[in-house]
Every structure is written in structure tokens, then in C-alpha cells.
N, CA, C and O atoms as a GROMACS GRO file, in nm:
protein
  568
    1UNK      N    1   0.084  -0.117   0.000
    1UNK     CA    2   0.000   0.000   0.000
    1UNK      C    3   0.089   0.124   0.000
    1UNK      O    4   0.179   0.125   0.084
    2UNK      N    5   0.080   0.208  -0.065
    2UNK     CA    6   0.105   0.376  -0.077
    2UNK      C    7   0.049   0.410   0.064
    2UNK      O    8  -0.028   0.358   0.145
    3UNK      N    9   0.162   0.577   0.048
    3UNK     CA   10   0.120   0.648   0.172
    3UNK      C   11   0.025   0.734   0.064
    3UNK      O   12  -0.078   0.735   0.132
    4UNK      N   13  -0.002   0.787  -0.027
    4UNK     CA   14  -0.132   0.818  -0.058
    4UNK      C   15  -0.242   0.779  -0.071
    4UNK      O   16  -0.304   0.830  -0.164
    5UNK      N   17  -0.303   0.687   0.004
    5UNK     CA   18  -0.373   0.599  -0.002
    5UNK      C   19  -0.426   0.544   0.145
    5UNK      O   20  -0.504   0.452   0.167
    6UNK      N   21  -0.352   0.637   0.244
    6UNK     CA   22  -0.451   0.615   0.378
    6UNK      C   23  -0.366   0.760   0.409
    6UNK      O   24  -0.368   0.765   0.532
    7UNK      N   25  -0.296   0.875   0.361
    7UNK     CA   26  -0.279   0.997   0.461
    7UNK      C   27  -0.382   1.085   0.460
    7UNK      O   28  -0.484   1.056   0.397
    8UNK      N   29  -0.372   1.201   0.527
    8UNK     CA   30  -0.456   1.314   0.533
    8UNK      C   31  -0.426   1.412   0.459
    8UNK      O   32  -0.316   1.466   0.461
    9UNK      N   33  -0.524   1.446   0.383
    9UNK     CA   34  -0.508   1.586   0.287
    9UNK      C   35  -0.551   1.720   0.345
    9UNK      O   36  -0.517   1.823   0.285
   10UNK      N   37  -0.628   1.728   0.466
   10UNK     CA   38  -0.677   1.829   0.460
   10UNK      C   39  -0.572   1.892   0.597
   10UNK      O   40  -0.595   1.880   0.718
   11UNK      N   41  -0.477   1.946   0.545
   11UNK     CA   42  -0.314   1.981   0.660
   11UNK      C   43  -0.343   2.133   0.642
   11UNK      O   44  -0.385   2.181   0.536
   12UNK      N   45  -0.316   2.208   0.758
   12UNK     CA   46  -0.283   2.323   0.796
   12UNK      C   47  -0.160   2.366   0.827
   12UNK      O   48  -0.085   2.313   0.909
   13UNK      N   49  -0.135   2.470   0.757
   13UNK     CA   50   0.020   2.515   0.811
   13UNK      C   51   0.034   2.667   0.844
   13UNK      O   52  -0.041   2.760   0.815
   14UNK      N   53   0.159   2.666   0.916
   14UNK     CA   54   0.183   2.815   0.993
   14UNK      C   55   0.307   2.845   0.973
   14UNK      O   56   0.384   2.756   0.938
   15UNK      N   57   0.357   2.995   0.994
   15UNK     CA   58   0.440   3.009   0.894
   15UNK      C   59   0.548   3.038   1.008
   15UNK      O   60   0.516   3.037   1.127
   16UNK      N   61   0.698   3.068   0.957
   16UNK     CA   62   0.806   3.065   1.102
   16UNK      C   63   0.766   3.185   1.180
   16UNK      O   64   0.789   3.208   1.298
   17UNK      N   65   0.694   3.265   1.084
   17UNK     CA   66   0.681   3.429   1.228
   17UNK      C   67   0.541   3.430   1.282
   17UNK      O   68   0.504   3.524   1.353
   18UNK      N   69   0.450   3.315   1.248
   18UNK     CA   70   0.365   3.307   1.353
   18UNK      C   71   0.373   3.307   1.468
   18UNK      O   72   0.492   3.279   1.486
   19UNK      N   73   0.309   3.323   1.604
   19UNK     CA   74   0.304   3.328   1.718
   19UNK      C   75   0.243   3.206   1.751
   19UNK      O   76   0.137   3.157   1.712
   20UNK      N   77   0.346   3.158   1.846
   20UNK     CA   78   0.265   3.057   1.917
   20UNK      C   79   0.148   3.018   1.997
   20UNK      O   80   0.130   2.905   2.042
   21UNK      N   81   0.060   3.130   2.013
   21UNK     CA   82  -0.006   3.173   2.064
   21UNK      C   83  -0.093   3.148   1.933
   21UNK      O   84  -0.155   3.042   1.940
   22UNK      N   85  -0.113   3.219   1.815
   22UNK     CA   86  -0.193   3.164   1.724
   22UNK      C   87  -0.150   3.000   1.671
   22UNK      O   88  -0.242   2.933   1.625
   23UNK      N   89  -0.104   2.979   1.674
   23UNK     CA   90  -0.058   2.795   1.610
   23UNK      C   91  -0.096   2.715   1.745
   23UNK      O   92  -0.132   2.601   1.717
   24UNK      N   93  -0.098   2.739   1.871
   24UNK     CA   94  -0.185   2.648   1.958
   24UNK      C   95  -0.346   2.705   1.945
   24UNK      O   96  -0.443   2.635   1.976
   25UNK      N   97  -0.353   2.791   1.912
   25UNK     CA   98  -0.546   2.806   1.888
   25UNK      C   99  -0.564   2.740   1.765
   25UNK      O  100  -0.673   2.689   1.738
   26UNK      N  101  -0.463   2.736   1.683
   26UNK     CA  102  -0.518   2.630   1.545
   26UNK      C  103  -0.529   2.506   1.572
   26UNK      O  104  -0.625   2.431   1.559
   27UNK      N  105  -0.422   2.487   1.612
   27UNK     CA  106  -0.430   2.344   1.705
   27UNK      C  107  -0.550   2.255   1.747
   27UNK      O  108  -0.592   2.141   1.727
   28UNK      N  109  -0.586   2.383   1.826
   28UNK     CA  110  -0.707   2.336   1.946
   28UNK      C  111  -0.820   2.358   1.818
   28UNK      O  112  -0.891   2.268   1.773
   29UNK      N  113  -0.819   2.441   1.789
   29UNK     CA  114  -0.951   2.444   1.675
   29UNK      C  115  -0.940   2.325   1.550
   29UNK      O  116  -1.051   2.305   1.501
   30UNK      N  117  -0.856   2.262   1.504
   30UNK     CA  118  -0.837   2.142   1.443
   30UNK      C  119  -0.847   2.045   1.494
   30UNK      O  120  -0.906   1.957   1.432
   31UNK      N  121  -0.795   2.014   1.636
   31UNK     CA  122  -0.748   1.907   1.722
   31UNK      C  123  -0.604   1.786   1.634
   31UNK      O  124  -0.594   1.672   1.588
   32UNK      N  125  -0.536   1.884   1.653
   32UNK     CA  126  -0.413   1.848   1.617
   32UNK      C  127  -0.268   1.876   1.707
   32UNK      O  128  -0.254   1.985   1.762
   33UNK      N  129  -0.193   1.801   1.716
   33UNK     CA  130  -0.096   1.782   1.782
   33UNK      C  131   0.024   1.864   1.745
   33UNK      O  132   0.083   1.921   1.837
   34UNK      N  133   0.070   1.880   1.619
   34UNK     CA  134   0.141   1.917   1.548
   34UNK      C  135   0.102   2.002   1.398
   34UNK      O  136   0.003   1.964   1.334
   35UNK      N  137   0.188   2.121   1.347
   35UNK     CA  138   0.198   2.172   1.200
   35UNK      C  139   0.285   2.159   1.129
   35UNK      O  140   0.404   2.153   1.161
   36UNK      N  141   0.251   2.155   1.051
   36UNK     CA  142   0.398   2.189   0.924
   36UNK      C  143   0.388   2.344   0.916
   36UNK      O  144   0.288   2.414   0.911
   37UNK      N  145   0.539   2.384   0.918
   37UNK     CA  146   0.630   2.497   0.890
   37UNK      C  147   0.642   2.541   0.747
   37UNK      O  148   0.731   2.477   0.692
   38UNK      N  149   0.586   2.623   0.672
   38UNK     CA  150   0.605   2.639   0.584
   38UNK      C  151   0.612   2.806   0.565
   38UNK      O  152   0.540   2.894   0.611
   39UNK      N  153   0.738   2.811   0.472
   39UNK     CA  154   0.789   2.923   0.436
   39UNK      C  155   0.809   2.914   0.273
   39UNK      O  156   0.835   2.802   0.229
   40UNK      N  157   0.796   3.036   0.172
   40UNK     CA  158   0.848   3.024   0.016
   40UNK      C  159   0.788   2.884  -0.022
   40UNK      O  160   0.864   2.798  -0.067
   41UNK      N  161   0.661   2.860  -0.007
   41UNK     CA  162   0.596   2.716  -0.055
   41UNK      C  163   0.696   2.632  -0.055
   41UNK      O  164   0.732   2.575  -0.159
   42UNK      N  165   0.776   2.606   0.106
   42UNK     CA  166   0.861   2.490   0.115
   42UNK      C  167   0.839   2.442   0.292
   42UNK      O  168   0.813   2.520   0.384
   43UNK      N  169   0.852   2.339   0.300
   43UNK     CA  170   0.880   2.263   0.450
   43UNK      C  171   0.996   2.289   0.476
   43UNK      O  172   1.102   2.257   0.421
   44UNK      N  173   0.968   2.366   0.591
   44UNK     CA  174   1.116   2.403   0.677
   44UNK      C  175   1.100   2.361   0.829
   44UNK      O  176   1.188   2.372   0.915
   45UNK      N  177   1.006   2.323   0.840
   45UNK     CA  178   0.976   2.305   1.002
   45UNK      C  179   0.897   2.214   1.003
   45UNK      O  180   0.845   2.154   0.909
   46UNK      N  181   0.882   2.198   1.152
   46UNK     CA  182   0.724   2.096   1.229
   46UNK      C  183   0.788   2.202   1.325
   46UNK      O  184   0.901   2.246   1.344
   47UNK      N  185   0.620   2.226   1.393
   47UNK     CA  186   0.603   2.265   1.552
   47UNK      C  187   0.500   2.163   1.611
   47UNK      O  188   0.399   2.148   1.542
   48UNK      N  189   0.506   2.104   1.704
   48UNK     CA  190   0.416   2.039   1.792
   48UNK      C  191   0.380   2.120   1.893
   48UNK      O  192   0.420   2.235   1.909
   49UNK      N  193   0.274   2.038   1.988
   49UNK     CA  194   0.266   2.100   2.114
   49UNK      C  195   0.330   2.077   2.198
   49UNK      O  196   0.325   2.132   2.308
   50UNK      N  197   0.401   1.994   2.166
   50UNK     CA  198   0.537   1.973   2.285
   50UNK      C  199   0.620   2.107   2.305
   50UNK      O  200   0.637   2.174   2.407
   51UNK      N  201   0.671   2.126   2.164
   51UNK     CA  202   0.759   2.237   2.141
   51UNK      C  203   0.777   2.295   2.208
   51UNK      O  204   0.876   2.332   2.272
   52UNK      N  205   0.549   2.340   2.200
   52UNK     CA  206   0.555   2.501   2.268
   52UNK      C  207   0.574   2.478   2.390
   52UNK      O  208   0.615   2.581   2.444
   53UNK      N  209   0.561   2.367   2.484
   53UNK     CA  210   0.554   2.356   2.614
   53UNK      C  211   0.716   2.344   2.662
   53UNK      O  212   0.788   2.411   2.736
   54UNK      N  213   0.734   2.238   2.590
   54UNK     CA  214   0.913   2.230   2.630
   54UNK      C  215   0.980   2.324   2.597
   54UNK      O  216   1.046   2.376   2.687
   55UNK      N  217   0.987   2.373   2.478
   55UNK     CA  218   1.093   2.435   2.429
   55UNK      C  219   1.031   2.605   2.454
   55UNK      O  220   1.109   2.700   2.453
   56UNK      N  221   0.877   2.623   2.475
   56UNK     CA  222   0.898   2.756   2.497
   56UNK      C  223   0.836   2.808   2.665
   56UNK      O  224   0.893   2.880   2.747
   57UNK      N  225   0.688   2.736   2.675
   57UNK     CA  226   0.640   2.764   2.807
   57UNK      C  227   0.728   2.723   2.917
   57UNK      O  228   0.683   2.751   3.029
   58UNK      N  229   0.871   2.650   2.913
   58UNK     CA  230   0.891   2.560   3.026
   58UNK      C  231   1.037   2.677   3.035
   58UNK      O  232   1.105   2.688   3.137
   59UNK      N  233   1.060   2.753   2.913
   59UNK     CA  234   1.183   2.826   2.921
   59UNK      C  235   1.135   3.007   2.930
   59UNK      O  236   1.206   3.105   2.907
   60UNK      N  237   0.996   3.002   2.969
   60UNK     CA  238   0.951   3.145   2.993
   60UNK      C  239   0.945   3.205   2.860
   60UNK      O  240   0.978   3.324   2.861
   61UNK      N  241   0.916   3.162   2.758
   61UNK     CA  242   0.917   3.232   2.642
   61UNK      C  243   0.734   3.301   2.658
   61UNK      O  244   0.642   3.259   2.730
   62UNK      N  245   0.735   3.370   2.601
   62UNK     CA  246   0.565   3.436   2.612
   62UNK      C  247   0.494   3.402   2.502
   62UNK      O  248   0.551   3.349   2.407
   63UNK      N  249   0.364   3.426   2.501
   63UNK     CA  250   0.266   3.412   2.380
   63UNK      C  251   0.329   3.462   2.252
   63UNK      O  252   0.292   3.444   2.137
   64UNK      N  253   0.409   3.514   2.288
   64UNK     CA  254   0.395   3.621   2.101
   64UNK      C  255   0.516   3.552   2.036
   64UNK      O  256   0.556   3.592   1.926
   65UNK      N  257   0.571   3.458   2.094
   65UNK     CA  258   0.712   3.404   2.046
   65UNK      C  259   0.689   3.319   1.951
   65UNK      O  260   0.600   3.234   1.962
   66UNK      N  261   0.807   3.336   1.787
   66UNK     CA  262   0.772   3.277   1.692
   66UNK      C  263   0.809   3.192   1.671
   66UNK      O  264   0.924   3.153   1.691
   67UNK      N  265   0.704   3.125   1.612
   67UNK     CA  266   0.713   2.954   1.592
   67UNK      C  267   0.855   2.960   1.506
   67UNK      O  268   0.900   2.846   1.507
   68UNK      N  269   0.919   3.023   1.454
   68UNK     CA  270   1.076   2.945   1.432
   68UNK      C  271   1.164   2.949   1.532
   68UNK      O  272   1.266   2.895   1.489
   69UNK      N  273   1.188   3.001   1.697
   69UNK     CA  274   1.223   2.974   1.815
   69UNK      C  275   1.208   2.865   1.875
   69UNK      O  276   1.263   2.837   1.981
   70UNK      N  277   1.112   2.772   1.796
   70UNK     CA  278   1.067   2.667   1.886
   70UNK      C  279   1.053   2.569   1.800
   70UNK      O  280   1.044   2.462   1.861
   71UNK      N  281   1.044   2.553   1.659
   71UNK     CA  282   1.011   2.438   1.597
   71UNK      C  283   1.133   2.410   1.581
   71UNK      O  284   1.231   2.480   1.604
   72UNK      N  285   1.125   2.271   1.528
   72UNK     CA  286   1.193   2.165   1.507
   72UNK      C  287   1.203   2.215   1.324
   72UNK      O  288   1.108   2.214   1.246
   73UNK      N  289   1.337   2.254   1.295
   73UNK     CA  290   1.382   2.287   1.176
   73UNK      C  291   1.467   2.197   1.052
   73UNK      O  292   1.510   2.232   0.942
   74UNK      N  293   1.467   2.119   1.095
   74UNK     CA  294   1.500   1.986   1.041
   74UNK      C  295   1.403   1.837   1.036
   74UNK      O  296   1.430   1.729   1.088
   75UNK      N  297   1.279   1.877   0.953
   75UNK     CA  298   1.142   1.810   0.960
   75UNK      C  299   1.199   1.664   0.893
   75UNK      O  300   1.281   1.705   0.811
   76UNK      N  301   1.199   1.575   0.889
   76UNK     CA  302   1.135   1.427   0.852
   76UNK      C  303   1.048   1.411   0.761
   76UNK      O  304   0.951   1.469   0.808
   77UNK      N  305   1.010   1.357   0.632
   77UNK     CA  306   0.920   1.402   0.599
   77UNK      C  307   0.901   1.246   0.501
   77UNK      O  308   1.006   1.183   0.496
   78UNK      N  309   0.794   1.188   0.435
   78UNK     CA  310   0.778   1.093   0.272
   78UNK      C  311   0.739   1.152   0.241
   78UNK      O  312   0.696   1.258   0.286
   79UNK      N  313   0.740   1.087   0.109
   79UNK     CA  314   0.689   1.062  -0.043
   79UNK      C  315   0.538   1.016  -0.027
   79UNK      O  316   0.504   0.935   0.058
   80UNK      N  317   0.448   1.076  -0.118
   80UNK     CA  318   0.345   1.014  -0.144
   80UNK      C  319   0.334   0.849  -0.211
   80UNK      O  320   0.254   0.759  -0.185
   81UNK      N  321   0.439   0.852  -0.297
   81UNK     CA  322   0.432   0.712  -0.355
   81UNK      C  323   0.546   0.639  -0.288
   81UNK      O  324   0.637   0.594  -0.357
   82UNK      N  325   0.545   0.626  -0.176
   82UNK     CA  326   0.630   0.517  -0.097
   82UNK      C  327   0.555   0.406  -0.009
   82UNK      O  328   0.446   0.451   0.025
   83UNK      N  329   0.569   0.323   0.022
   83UNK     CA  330   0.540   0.203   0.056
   83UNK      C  331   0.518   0.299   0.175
   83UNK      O  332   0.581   0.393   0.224
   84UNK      N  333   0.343   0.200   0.212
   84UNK     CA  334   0.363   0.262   0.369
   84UNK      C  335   0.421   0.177   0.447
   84UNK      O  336   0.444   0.228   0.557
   85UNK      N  337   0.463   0.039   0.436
   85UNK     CA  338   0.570  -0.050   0.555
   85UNK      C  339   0.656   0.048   0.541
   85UNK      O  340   0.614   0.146   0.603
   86UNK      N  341   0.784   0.074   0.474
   86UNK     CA  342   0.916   0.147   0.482
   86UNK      C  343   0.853   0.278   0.540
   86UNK      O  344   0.913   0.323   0.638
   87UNK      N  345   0.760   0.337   0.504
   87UNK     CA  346   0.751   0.498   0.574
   87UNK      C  347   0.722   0.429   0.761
   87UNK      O  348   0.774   0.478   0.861
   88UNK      N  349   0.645   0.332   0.759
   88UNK     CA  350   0.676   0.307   0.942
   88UNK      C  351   0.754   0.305   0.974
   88UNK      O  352   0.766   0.381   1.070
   89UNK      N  353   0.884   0.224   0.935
   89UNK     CA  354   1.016   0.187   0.930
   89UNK      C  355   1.065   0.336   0.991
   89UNK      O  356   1.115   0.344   1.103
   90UNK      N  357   1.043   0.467   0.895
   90UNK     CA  358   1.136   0.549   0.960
   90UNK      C  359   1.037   0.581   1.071
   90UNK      O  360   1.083   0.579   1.185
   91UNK      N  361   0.907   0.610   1.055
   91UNK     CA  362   0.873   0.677   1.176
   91UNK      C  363   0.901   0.597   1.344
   91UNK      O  364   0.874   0.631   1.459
   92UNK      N  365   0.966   0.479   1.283
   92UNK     CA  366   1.005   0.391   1.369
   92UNK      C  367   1.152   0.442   1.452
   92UNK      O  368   1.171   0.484   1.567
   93UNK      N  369   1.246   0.418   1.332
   93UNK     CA  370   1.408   0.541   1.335
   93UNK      C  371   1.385   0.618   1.384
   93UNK      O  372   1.385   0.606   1.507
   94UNK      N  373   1.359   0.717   1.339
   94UNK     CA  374   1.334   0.876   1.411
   94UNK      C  375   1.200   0.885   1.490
   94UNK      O  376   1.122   0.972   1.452
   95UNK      N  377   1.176   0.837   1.555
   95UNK     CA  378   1.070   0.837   1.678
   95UNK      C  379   0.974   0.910   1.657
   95UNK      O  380   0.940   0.972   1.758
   96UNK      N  381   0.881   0.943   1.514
   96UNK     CA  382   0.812   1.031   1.545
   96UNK      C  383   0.688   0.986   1.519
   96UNK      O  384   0.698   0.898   1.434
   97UNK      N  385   0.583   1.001   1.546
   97UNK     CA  386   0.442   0.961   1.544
   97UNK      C  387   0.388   1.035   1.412
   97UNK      O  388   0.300   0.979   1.346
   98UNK      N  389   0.429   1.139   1.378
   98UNK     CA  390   0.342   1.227   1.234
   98UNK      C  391   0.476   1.216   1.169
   98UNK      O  392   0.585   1.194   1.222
   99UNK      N  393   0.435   1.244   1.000
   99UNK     CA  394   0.529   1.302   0.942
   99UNK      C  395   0.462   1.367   0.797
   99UNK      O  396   0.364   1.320   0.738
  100UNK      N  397   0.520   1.453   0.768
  100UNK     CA  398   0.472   1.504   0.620
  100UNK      C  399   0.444   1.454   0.541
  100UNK      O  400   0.469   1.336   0.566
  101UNK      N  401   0.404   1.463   0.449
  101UNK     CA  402   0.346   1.414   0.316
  101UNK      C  403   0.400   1.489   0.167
  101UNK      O  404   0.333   1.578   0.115
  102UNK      N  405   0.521   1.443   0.114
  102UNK     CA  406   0.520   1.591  -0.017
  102UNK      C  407   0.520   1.491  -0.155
  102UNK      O  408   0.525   1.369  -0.160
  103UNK      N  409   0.514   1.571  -0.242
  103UNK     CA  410   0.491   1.498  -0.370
  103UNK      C  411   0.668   1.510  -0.396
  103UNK      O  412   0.744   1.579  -0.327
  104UNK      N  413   0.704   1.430  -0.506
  104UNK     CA  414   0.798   1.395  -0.572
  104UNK      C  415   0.879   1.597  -0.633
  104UNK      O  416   0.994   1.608  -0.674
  105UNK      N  417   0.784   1.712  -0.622
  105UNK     CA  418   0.798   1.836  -0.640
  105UNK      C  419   0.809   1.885  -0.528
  105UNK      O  420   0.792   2.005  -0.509
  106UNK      N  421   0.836   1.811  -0.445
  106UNK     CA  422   0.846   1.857  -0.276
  106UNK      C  423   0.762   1.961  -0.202
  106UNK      O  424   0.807   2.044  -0.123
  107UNK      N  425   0.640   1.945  -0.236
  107UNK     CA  426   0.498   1.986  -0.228
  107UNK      C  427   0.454   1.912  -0.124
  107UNK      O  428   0.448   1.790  -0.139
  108UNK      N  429   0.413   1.975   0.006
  108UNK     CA  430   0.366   1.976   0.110
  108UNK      C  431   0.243   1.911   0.044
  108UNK      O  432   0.197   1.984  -0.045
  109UNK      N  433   0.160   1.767   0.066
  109UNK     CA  434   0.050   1.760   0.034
  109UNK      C  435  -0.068   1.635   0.102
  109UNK      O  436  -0.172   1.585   0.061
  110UNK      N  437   0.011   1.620   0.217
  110UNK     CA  438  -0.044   1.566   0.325
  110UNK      C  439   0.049   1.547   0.472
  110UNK      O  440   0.161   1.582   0.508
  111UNK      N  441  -0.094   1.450   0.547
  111UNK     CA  442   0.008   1.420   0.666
  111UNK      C  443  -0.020   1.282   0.682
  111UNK      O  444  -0.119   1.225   0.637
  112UNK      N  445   0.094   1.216   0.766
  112UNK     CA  446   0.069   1.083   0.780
  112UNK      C  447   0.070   1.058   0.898
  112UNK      O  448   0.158   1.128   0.946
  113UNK      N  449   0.002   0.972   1.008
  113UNK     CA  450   0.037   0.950   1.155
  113UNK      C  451   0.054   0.839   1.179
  113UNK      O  452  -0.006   0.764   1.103
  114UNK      N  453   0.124   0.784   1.272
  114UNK     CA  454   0.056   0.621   1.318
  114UNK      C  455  -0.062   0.562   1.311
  114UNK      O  456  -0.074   0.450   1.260
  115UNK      N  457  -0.184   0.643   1.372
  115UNK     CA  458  -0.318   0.649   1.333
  115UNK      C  459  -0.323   0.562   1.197
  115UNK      O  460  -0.352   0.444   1.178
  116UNK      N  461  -0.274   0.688   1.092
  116UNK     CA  462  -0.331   0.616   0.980
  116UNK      C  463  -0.268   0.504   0.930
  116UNK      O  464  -0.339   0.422   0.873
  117UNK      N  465  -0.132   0.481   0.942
  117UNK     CA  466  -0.097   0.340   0.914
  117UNK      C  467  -0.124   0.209   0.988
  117UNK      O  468  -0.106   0.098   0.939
  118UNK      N  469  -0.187   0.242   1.159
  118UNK     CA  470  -0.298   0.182   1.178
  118UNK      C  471  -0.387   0.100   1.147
  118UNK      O  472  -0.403  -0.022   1.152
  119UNK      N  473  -0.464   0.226   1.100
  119UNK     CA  474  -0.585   0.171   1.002
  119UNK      C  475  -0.563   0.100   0.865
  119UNK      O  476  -0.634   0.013   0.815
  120UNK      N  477  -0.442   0.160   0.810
  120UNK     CA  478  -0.424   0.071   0.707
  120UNK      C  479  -0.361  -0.064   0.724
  120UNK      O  480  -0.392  -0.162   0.657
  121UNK      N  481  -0.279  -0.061   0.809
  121UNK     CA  482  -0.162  -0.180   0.800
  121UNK      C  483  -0.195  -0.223   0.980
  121UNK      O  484  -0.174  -0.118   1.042
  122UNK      N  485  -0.220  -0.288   1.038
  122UNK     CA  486  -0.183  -0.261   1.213
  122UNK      C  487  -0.060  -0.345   1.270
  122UNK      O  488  -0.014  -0.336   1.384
  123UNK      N  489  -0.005  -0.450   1.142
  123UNK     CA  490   0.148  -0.490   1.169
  123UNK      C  491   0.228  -0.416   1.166
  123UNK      O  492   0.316  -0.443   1.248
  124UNK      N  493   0.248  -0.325   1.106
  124UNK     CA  494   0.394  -0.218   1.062
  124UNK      C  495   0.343  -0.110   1.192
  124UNK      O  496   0.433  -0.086   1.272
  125UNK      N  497   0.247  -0.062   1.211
  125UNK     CA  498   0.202  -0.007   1.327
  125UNK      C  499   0.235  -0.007   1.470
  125UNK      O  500   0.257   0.083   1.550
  126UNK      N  501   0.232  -0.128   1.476
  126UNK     CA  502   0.263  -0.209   1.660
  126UNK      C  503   0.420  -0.225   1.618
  126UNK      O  504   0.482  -0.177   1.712
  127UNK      N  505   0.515  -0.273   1.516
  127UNK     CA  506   0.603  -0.260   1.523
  127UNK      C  507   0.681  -0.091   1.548
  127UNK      O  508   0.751  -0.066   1.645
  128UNK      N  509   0.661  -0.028   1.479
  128UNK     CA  510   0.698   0.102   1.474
  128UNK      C  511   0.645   0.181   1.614
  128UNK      O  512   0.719   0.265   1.664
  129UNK      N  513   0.524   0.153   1.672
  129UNK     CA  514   0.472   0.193   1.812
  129UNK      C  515   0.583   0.148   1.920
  129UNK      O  516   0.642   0.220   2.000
  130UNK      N  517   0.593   0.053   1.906
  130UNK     CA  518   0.707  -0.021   2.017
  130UNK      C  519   0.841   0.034   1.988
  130UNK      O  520   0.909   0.071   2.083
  131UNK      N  521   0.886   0.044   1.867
  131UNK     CA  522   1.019   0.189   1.889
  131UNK      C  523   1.039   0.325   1.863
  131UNK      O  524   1.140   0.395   1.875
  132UNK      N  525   0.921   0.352   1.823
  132UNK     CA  526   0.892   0.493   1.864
  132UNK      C  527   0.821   0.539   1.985
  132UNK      O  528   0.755   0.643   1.981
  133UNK      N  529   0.834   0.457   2.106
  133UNK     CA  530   0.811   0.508   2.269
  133UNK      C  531   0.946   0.430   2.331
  133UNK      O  532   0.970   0.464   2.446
  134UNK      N  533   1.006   0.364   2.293
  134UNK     CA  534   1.159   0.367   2.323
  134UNK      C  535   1.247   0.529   2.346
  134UNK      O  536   1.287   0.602   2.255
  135UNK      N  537   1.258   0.550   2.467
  135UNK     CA  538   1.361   0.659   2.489
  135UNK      C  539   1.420   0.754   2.402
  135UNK      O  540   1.497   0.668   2.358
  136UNK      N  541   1.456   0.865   2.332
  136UNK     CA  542   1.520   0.878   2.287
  136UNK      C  543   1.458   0.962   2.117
  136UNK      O  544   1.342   0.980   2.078
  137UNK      N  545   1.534   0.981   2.079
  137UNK     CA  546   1.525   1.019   1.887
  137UNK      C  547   1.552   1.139   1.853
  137UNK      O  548   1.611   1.195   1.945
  138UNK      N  549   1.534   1.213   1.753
  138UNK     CA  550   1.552   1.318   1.652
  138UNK      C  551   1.528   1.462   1.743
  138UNK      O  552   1.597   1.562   1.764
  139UNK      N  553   1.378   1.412   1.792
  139UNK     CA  554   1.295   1.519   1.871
  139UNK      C  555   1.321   1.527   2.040
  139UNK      O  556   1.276   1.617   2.110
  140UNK      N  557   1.365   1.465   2.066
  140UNK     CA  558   1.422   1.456   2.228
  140UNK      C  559   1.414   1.585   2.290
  140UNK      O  560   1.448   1.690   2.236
  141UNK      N  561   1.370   1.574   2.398
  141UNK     CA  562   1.369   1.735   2.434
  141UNK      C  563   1.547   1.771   2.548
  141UNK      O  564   1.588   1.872   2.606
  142UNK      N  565   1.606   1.621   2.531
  142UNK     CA  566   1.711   1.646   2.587
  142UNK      C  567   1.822   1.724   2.511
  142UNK      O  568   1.928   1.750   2.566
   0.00000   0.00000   0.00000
């Protein structure tokens, strides 16, 4: 199975001089965990809600502080036409539960989560679940 073929199309993004303060009300008004960073119609970022908590509420940063202070600038990202076993595989590697979606033009054009490979696959799922809550990875707040 393709990751176009169980991701999400309908992705919101925020840009690096947004305020964190607006990207957690999108958040909450989506019910989403995480955005893609996009600047010059390119992926330059992910911000989660971790971010804002670790990397900005926990270091006194204030509401108005911009999401490129705090995101994660070195995003992770597939291919639409890649196997979704191998795309678990990394979200397995790099510990992350979401990851982008771009076309072969490196076009932001979905998202993918555990969730959905889940639902599609639930072997590559429970494998990749079990080392992506293993200690550690890309995003570490250490």
C-alpha cells in the first residue's frame, strides 16, 4: 500500500513568524498535535505541542514568540508514492508519530500518523509503536 492511499489531505500550516499563541489556537480548533512549517511554498519546520511547552512555556518564552524559536527545523518528511511498511520503518528510526506528506515536487500535500498506518496496516504499526516510545530520537527534548 502507498502512503497516498490512507494519509490526510486536509493539513494546515503556519508560517516561522507566527506566534505561538496563534498555532496552539489552530491546534485546538483542528485538534491536532502538530503543524507543518512552511515558508516560500517549502517545508522548513514541524512545531508540535510539545515544542511550545518544552521548548517555549517551560523556558519562559511568552505568547507572542515565533514559531521558528521553537520548531523543530529539520522536519522528517515521505513521499506520497512510498510504501507505507518502509515509511513506518522510519517513523520507527526517528521516533516520530506524524510526518509530512510531499509529492515527488516537494509539495507539502499531506500528513501521515501512526493512526493512519494503523488503520491501514496494524502490523507495521505495533512494530513502529514499540520503537517509537523507546527513549530517545531526533525530537528529544534532551
Amino acid at each position: 500500500m502507498k502512503v497516498s492511499e490512507c494519509m490526510s489531505t486536509d493539513v494546515e500550516l503556519c508560517a516561522p513568524d507566527d506566534s505561538i499563541r496563534d498555532v496552539a489556537r489552530t491546534m485546538r480548533e483542528i485538534d491536532a498535535g502538530s503543524m507543518p512549517v512552511g515558508e516560500n511554498d517549502r517545508l522548513v519546520g514541524m512545531i508540535t505541542d510539545r515544542d511550545i511547552c518544552i521548548r517555549a512555556v517551560a523556558e519562559g518564552m511568552g505568547p507572542e514568540t515565533k514559531v521558528r524559536q521553537v520548531m523543530s527545523s529539520s522536519p522528517r518528511w515521505c513521499f506520497e508514492d512510498e510504501d507505507l511498511e518502509d515509511v513506518a520503518d522510519q517513523m520507527a528510526e526517528f521516533k516520530v508519530r506524524r510526518l509530512p506528506v510531499l509529492s515527488r515536487q516537494k509539495r507539502l500535500i499531506g500528513m501521515i500518523s501512526l493512526g493512519d498506518v494503523s488503520l491501514a496496516d496494524g502490523m507495521s504499526s505495533g512494530r513502529a509503536l514499540h520503537e517509537i516510545s523507546e527513549p530517545g530520537g531526533l525530537h528529544s527534548q534532551h
